[in-house]
C-alpha positions as CSV (number, residue, x, y, z in Angstrom):
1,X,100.3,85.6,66.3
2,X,101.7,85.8,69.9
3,X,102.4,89.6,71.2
4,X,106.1,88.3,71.6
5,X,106.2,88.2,67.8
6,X,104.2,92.1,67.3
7,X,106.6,94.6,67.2
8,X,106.0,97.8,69.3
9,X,106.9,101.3,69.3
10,X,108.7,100.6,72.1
11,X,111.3,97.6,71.5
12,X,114.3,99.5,71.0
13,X,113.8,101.3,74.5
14,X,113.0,97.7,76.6
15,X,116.4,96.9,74.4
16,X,118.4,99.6,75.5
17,X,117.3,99.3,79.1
18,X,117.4,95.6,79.8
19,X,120.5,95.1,77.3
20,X,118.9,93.1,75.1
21,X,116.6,92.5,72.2
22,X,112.9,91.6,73.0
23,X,112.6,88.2,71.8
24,X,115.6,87.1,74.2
25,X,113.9,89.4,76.6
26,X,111.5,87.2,76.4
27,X,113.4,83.9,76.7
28,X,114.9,85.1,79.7
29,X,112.0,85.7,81.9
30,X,110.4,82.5,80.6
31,X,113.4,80.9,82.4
32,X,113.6,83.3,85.7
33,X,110.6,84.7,86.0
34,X,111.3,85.9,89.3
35,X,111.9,89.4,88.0
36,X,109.1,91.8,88.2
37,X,109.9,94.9,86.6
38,X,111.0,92.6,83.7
39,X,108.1,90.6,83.3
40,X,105.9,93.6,84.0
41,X,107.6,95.1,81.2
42,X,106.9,92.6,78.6
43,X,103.1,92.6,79.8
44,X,103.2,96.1,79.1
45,X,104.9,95.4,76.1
46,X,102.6,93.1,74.3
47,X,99.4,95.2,75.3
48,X,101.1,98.2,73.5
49,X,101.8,95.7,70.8
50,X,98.4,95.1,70.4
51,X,96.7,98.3,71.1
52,X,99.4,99.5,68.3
53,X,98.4,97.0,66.2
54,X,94.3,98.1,66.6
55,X,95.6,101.7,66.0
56,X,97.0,100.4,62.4
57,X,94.1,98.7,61.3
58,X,91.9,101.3,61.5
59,X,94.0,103.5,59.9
60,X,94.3,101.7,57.1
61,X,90.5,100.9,56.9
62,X,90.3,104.6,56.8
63,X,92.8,104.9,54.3
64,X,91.1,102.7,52.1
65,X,87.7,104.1,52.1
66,X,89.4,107.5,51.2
67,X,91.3,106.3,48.6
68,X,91.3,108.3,45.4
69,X,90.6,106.2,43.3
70,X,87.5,105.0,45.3
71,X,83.8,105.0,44.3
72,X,82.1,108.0,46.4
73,X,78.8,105.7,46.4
74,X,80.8,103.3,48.8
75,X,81.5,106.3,51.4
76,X,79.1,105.5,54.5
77,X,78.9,108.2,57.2
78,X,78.0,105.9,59.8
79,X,81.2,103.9,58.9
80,X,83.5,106.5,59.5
81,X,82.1,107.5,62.9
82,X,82.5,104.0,64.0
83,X,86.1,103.7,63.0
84,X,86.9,107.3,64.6
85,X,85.4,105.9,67.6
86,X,87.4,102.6,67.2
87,X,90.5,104.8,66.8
88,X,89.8,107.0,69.6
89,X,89.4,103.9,71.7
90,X,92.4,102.7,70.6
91,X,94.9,105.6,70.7
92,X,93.8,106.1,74.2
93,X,94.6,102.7,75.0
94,X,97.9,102.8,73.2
95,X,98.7,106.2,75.1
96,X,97.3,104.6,78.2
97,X,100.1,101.4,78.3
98,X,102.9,103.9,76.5
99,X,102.7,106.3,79.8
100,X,102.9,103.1,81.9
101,X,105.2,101.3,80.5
102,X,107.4,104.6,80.8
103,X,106.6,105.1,84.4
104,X,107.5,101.8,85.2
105,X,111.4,101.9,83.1
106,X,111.9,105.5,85.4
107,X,110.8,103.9,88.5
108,X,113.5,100.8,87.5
109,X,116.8,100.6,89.5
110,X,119.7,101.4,86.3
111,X,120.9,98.3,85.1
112,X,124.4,99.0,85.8
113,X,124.3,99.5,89.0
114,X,126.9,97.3,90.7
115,X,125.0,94.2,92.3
116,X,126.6,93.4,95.4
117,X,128.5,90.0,95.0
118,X,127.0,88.6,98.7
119,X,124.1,90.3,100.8
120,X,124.8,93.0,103.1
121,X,125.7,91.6,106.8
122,X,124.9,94.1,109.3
123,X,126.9,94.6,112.5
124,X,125.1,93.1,115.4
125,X,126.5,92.5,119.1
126,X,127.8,88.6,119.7
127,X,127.2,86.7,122.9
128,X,129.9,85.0,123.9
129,X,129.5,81.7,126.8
130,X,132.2,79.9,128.1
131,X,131.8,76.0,129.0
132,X,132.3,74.8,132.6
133,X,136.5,73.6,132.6
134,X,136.8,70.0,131.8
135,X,137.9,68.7,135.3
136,X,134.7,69.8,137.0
137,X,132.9,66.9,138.7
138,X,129.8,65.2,136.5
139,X,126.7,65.6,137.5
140,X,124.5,63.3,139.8
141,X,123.0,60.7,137.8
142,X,119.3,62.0,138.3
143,X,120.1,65.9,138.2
144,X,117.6,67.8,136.6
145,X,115.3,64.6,137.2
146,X,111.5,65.5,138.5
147,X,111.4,64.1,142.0
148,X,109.7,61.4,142.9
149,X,105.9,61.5,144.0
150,X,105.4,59.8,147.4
151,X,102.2,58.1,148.6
C-alpha cells in the first residue's frame, strides 16, 4: 500500500493548513510539483505514515503475547526485548518526522496571505535618448567603414 493511502496522526493538520484533504494534497503536487514546502510536507507525511504504522504493529504483537487468555509457556523473554527495542526504534522515528514535519508547517508562509496578483516592480531611474531630427543630412556612404590599407 502506497504511504498516500496510510493515514497519519497528522492529516487533519496538513488539511487544515494547505486547505485541503491529503489525498487531493497529493494530486495537486503530482500536477505542480514546483512547490516545496508542499511536497516536503507529504514526504514528511508518508514517513510518519509509516513509522506510525511500525509503532502499531508492534504494539499489537505485544498485545497479543500478553493477552489473557494466552498460554504463559508461549512468553519468550528474548521476544519481548526485541519488540521493546523495535518500538523504541520506532517511536523515536515517529517523534523524529512529527517534530519535523511541525518545524517545517511553522516555518511555512500562512496560506492566506494575499499573493500579489503581478511581481513587484521596483523603481529604477530611466535613460532617456533622443534621435538626431529627421532633416539632418545622411551619412557618407562608407562612414564608419575601416579605411583602406595602402601598399
Amino acid at each position: 500500500m502506497s504511504t498516500s493511502a496510510k493515514p497519519s496522526s497528522q492529516d487533519a493538520l496538513l488539511a487544515e493548513t494547505f486547505g485541503a484533504p491529503v489525498a487531493e494534497l497529493h494530486e495537486r503536487a503530482a500536477v505542480s510539483p514546483g512547490v516545496p514546502a508542499l511536497t516536503r510536507a507529504l514526504e514528511l507525511r508518508g514517513f510518519l505514515a509509516l513509522a506510525e504504522e511500525q509503532v502499531a504493529r508492534v504494539r499489537d504483537r505485544v498485545h497479543g503475547a500478553m493477552a489473557p487468555g494466552r498460554d504463559m509457556n508461549e512468553l519468550s523473554a528474548e521476544e519481548l526485548r526485541f519488540d521493546a527495542q523495535w518500538l523504541a526504534a520506532a517511536l523515536d522515528a515517529r517523534d523524529g518526522y512529527l517534530t519535523a514535519l511541525g518545524q517545517l508547517l511553522r516555518t511555512m508562509p500562512p496560506q492566506t496571505a494575499p499573493v500579489p496578483s503581478r511581481p513587484v516592480q521596483f523603481a529604477q531611474p530611466q535613460i532617456t535618448t533622443t534621435l538626431p531630427p529627421a532633416t539632418a543630412a545622411p551619412a557618407p556612404p562608407r562612414a564608419g567603414a575601416a579605411p583602406e590599407h595602402r601598399p
